[in-house]
C-alpha positions as CSV (number, residue, x, y, z in Angstrom):
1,X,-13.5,-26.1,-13.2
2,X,-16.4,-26.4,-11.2
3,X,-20.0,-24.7,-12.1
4,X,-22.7,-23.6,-9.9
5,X,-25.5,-21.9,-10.2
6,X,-25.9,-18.3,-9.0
7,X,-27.8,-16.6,-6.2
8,X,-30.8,-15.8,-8.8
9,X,-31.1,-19.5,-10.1
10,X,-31.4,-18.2,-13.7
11,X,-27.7,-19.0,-14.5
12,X,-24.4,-20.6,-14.2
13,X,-21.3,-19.2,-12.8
14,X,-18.0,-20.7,-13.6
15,X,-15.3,-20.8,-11.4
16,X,-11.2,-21.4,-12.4
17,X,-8.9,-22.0,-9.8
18,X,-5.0,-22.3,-11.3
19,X,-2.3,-24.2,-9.0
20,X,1.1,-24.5,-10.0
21,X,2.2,-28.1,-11.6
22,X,4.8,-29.0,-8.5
23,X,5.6,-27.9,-5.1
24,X,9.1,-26.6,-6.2
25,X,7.3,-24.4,-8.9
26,X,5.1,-23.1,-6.5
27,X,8.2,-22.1,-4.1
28,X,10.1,-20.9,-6.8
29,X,7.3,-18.4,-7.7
30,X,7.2,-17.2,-4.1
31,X,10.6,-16.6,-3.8
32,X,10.4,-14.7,-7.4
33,X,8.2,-12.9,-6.0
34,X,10.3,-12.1,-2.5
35,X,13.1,-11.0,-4.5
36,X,11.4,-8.6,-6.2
37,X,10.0,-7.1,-2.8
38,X,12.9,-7.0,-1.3
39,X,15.0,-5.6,-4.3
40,X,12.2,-2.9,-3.7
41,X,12.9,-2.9,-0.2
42,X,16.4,-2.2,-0.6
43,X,16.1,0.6,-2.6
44,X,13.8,2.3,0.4
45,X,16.4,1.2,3.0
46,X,19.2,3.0,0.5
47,X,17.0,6.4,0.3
48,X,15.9,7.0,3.8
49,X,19.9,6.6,4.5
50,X,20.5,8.8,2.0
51,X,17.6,11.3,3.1
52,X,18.9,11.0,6.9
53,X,22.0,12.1,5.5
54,X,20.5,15.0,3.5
55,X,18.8,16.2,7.0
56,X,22.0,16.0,9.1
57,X,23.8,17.9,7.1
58,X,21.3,20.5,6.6
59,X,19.5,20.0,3.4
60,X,16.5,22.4,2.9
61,X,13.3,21.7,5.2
62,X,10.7,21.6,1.6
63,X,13.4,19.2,-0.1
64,X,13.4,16.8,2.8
65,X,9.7,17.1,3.8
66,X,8.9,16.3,-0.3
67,X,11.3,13.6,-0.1
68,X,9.9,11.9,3.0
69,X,6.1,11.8,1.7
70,X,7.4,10.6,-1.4
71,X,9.6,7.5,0.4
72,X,6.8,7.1,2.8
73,X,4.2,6.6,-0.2
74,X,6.8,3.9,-2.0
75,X,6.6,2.1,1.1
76,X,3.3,1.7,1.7
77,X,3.1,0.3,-2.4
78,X,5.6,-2.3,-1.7
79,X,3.6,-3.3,1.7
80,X,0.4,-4.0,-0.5
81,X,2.6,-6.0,-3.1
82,X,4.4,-7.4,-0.4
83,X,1.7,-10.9,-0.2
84,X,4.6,-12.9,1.3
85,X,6.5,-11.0,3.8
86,X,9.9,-10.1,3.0
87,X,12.0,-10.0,6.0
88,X,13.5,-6.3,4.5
89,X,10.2,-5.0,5.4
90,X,10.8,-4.3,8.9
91,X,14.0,-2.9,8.1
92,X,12.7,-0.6,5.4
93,X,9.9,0.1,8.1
94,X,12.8,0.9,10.6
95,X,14.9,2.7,8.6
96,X,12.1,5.4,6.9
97,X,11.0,5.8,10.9
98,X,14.6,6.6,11.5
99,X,14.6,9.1,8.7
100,X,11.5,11.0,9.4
101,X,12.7,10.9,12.9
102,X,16.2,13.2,11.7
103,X,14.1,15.2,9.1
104,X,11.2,16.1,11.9
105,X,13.5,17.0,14.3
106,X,15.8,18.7,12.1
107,X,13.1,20.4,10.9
108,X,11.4,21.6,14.0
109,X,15.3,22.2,15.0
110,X,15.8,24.7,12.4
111,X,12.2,26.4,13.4
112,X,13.5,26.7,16.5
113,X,16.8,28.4,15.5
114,X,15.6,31.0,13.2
115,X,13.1,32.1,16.4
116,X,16.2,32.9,18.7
């Protein structure tokens, strides 16, 4: 603990600063915590398959718009939790591109249809 005193001089602020016991506890809790992102991560990579799917075979254009934003917003959750960097990010990343990729063109695809 270390004290010092603050900007206005009329107190003391007290500053903790927690470190795990060991090096192996400290990688054990990063690689807790990369499990979890990339269980997370996973479970992205598994919808936007599923919604690339949904979009090649014609699902409706609301459905897959709805379900896009709402992958998209998961996504950028887990990047802000994601402190260490899973390597499933850029796959999750690649995969939701690929997705919005099937469901805008699909989309703009049907547009185009009904016009004809």
């Amino acid at each position: 603990m270390a004290a010092a005193p603050s900007a206005g001089g009329r107190g003391r602020a007290t500053l903790w600063e927690a470190l795990p016991n060991t090096v192996a506890e400290n990688r054990a809790l990063v690689e807790e915590f990369r499990s979890l992102r990339e269980a997370a991560y996973k479970e992205l990579i598994d919808a936007a398959g599923k919604l690339r799917k949904k979009a090649t075979i014609g699902a409706g254009e609301t459905v897959l718009l709805e379900e896009l934003a709402r992958i998209e917003r998961e996504f950028r959750t887990e990047r802000r939790r994601d402190y260490f960097r899973s390597p499933l990010r850029k796959a999750a990343d690649a995969a939701i591109r690929e997705a919005r990729g099937v469901v805008k063109g699909g989309a703009g695809q049907a547009v185009r249809e009904d016009t004809r």
